[in-house]
N, C-alpha and C positions, 0 to 999 in steps of 0.2 A: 837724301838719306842721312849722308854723314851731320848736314843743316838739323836735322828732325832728332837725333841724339846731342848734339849738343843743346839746344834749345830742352831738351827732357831733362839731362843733366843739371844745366842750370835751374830750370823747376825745380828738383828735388833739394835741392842743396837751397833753394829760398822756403822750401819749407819745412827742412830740417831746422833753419833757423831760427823761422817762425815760431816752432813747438820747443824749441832750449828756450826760445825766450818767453814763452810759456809757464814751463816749467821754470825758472828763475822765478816771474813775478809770484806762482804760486810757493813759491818758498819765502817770501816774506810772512804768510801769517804760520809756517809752522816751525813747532818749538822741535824739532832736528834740526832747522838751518843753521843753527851756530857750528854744530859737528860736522855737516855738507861743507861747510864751508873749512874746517881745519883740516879734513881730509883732501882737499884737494893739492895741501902741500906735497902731498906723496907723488913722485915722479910715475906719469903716466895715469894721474886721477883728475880725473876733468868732473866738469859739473854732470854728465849723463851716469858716469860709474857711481859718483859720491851717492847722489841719487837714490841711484837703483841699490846700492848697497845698505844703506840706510831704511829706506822703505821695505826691503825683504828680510834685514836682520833687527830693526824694530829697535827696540833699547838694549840697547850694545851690555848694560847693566846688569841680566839676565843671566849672561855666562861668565859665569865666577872666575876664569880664566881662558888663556887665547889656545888652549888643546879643543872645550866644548865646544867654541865657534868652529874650529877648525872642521871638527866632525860634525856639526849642525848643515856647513857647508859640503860635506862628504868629500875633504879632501884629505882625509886621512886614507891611511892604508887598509887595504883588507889584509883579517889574517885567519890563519888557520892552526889550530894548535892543536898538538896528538900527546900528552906526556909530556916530554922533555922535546921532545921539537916543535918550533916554531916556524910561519914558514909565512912571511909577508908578499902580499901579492899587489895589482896598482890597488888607484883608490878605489873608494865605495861609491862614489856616488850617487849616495840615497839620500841626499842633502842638499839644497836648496838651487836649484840649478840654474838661475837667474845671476844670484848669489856668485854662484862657483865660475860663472862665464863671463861675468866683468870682472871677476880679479885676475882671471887667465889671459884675457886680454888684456889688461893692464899690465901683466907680467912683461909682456911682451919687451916692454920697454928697458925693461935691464939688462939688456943683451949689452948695451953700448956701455963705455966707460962713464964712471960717477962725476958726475957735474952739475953745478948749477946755471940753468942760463937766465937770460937777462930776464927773458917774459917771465920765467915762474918766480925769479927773483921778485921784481915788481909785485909778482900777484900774493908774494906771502909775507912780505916784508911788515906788514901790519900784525899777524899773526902772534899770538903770544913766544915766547923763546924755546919753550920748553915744547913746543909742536914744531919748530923749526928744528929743532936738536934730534929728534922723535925722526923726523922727514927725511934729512942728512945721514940718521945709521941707519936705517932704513936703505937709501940708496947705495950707500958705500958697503954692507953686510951683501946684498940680495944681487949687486951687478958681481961682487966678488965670488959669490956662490954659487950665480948662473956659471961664469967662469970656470972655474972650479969642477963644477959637475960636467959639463962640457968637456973638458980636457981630461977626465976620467972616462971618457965614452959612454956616457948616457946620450939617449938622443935628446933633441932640440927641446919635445914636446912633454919628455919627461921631467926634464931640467923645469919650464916653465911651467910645470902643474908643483913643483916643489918649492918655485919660487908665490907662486900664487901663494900658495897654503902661507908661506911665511910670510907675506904681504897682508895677508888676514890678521896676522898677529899684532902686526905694524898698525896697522888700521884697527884694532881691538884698544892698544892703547892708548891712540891719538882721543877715539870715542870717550876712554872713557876720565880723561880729564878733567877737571874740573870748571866749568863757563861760567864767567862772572858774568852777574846780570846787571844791567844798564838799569840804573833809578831814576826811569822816566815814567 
């Protein structure tokens, strides 16, 4: 029995590989790979979220700023307004929910102090400067805010749906950068 799960185990994990490396060769012929690929500097973005980030929010150029992605993604707040009061409640929701669950997952990862290690050093070091500076306040803003709200007694899950939303932001201006084209 216990023989018969590992042996399934290992299947699944050679053909998760399989289809990342799939998905990789099919990013050679499209024109978002250069942005898959400068979003991965962001702590906690691998090639599956860039991705899927990418393919659900389209041309990042469309929202004139990073509040209408935020709310495209429905991670804004809902609110309620009578007069003079106002009265915010969680998010909406009603936004792209693909979208909304790889950056919450991603979020994940700012729990831990702001660091760079060696592997994503390596993997970004080629990356223009101005996406590594982008990546860097990004981590050191987003693990200090998790922080932060944590230690004001929100819960865990609230904390990382705030820190998503502003992962969005981060990843709104990595997108929308300017990519020099190669004169081949």
């Amino acid at each position: 029995m216990l023989q018969e799960m590992i042996l399934a185990e290992s299947q699944c994990r050679e053909r998760v590989g399989r289809l990342e490396k799939a998905i990789e060769d099919s990013l050679r012929d499209w024109h978002l790979a250069p942005i898959v690929e400068r979003l991965q500097a962001l702590r906690g973005v691998r090639l599956i979220c860039a991705v899927t980030f990418m393919v659900e929010i389209g041309d990042v150029r469309r929202f004139a700023n990073p509040r209408q992605l935020m709310a495209y993604l429905g991670l804004v707040p809902s609110e309620r307004t009578t007069g003079e009061s106002v009265r915010r409640g969680s998010i909406t929701r009603t936004g792209n929910a693909r979208g909304r669950r790889v950056l919450a997952e991603s979020a994940w990862t700012y729990r831990f102090p702001a660091r760079v290690g060696t592997r994503k050093y390596l993997e970004t070091r080629h990356l223009p400067e101005a996406v590594r500076d982008i990546a860097w306040k990004a981590q050191a803003r987003l693990t200090k805010r998790y922080r932060t709200l944590v230690a004001n007694g929100k819960k865990t899950t609230v904390a990382i749906t705030a820190i998503a939303r502003e992962l969005a932001a981060f990843m709104w201006a990595i997108a929308r950068l300017p990519v020099a084209v190669d004169p081949a």
